[in-house]
TORNUBA-23186 format. One line per 4 residues: number of its first residue (from 1); their letters; for each residue x, y, z of N, C-alpha, C. Coordinates in nm, 2 decimals, always signed. Each point is the difference from the previous one (the first is absolute). Layout:
# residues N
NUM = a = X Y Z X Y Z X Y Z; ...
//
This chain:
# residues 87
1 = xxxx = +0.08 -0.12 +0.00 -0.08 +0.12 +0.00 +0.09 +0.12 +0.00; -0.01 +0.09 -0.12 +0.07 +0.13 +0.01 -0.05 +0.14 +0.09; +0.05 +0.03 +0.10 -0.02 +0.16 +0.03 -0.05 +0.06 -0.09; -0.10 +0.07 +0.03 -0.05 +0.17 -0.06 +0.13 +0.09 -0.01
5 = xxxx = +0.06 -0.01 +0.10 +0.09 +0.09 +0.06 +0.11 -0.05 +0.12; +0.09 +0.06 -0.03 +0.10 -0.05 +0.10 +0.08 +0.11 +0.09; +0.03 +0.05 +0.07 +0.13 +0.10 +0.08 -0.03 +0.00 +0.08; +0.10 +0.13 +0.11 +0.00 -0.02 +0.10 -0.12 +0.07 +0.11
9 = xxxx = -0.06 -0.07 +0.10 -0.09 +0.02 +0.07 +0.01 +0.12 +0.09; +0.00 +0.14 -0.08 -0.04 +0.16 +0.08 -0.14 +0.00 +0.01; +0.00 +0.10 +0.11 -0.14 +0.05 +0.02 -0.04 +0.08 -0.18; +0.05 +0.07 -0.04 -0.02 +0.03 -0.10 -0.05 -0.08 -0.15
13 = xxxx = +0.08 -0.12 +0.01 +0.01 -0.12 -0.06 -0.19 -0.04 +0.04; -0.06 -0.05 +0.14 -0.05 +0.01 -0.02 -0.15 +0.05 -0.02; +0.02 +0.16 +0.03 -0.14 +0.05 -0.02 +0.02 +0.02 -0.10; +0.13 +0.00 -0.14 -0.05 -0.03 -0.13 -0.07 -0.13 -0.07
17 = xxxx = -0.03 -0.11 +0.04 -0.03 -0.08 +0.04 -0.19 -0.04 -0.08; -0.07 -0.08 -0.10 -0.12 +0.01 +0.04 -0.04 -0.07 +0.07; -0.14 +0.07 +0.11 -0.06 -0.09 +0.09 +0.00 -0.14 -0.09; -0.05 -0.10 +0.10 -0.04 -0.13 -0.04 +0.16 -0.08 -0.05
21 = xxxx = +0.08 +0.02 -0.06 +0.13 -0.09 -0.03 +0.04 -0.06 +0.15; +0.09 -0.04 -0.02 +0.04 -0.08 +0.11 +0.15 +0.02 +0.00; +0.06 +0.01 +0.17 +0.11 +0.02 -0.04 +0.07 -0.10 +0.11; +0.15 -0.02 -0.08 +0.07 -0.12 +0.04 +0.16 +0.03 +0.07
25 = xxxx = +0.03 -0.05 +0.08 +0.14 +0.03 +0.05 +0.08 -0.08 -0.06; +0.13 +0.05 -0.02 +0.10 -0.13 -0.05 +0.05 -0.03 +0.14; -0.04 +0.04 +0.05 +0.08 -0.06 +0.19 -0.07 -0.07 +0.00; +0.06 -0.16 +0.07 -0.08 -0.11 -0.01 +0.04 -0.06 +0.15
29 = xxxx = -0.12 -0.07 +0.07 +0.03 -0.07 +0.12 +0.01 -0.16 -0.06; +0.06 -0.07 +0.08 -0.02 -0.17 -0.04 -0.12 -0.03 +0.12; -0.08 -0.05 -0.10 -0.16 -0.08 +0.11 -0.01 -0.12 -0.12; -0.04 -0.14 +0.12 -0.04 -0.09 -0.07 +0.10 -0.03 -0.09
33 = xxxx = +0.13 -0.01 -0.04 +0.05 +0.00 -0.10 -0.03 +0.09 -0.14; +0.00 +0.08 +0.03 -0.05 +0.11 -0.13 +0.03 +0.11 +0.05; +0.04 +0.12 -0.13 +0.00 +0.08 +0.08 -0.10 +0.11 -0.01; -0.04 +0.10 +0.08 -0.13 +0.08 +0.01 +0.03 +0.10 +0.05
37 = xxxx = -0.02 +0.13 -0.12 +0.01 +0.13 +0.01 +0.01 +0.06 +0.15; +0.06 +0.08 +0.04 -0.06 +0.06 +0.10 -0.09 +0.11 +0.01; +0.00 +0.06 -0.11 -0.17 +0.09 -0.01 -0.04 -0.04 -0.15; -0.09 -0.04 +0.04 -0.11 +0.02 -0.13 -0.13 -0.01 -0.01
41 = xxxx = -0.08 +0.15 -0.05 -0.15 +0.02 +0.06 -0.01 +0.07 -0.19; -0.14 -0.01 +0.03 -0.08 +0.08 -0.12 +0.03 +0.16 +0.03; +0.01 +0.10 -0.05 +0.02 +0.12 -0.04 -0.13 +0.08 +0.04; +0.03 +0.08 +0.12 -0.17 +0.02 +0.05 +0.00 +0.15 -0.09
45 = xxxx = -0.12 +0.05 +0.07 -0.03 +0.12 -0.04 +0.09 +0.15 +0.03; +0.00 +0.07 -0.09 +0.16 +0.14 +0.07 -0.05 +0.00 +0.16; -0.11 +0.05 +0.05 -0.06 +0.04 +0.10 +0.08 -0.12 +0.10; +0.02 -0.11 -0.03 +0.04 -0.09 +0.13 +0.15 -0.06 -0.08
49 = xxxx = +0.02 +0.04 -0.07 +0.18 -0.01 -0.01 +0.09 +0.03 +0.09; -0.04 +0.09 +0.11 +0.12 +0.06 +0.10 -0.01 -0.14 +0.07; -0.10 -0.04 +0.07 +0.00 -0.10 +0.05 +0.04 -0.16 -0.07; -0.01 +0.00 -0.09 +0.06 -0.08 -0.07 +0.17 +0.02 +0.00
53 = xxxx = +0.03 +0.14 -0.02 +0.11 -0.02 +0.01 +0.09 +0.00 +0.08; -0.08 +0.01 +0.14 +0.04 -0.06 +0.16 +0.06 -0.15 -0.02; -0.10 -0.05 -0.02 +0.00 -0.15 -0.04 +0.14 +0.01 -0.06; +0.03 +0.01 -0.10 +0.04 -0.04 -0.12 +0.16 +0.04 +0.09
57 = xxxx = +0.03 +0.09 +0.09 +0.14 +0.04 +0.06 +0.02 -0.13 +0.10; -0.17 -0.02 +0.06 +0.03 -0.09 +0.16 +0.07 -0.12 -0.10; -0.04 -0.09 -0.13 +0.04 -0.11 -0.04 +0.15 +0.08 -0.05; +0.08 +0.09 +0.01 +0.12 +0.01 -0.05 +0.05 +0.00 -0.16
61 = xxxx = -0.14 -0.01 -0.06 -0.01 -0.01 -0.16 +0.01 +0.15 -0.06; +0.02 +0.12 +0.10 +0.00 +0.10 -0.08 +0.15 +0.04 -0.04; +0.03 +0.10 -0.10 +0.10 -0.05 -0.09 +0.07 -0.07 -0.07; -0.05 -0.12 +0.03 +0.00 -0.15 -0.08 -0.03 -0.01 -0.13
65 = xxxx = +0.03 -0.06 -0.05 -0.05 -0.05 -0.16 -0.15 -0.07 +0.05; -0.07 +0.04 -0.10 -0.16 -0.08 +0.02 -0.01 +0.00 -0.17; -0.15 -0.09 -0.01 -0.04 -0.04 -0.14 -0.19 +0.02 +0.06; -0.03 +0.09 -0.12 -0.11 -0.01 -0.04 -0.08 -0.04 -0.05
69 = xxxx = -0.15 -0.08 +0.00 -0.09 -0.06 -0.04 -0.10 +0.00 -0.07; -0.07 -0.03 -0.08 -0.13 +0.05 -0.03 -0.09 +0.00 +0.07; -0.04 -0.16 +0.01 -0.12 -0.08 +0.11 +0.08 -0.10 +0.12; -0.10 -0.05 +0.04 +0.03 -0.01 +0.14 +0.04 -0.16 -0.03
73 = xxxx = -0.07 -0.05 -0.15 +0.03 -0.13 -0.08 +0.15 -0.01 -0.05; +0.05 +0.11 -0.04 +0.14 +0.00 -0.07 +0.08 +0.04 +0.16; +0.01 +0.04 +0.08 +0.05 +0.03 +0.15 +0.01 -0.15 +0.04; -0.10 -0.05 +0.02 -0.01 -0.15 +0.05 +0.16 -0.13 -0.08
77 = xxxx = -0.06 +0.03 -0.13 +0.02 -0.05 -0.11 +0.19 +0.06 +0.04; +0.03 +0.10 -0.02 +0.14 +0.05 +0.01 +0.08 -0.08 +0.15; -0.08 +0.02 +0.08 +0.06 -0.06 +0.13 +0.03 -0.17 -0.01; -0.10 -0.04 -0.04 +0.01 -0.17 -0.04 +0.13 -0.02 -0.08
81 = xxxx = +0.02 +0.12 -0.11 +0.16 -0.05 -0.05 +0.11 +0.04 +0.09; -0.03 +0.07 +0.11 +0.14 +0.02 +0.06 +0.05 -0.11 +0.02; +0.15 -0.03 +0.00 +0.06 -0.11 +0.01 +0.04 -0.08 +0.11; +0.00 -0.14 +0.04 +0.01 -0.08 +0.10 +0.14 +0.01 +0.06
85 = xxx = -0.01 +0.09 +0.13 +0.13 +0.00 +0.05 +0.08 -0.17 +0.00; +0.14 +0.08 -0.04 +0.10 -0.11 -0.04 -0.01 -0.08 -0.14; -0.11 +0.06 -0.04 +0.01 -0.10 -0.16 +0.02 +0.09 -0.11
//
């Protein structure tokens, strides 16, 4: 699954951003054998982005490289190919 969009995760970065995409951290935790983003939420509305971008500091993903989504099907879909730690 290809990113809409890719760079690094500023506040600016993203209230350019349209609602509804979904965004993805390239910082990854190991769970279950896999690995899984540490922030990744759907793209809320400008009005609750500040708060989103509280979040988005507490997980440590801001100024990070992140990848952008269309739907919440291609997000899903992207995460599933992340690769199986150690292989």
């Amino acid at each position: 699954m290809k990113p809409v969009i890719s760079g690094k995760l500023t506040k600016r970065f993203l209230m350019s951003l349209e609602t509804g995409q979904y965004i993805v951290s390239n910082v990854c935790n190991q769970e279950d054998g896999r690995f899984e983003p540490c922030f990744r939420e759907k793209v809320l509305p400008l009005k609750d982005r500040e708060k989103q971008w509280q979040r988005i500091k507490s997980a440590c993903a801001d100024g990070r490289l992140c990848n952008v989504l269309g739907s919440e099907m291609d997000c899903e879909a992207y995460i599933k190919s992340l690769p199986i730690p150690g292989q």
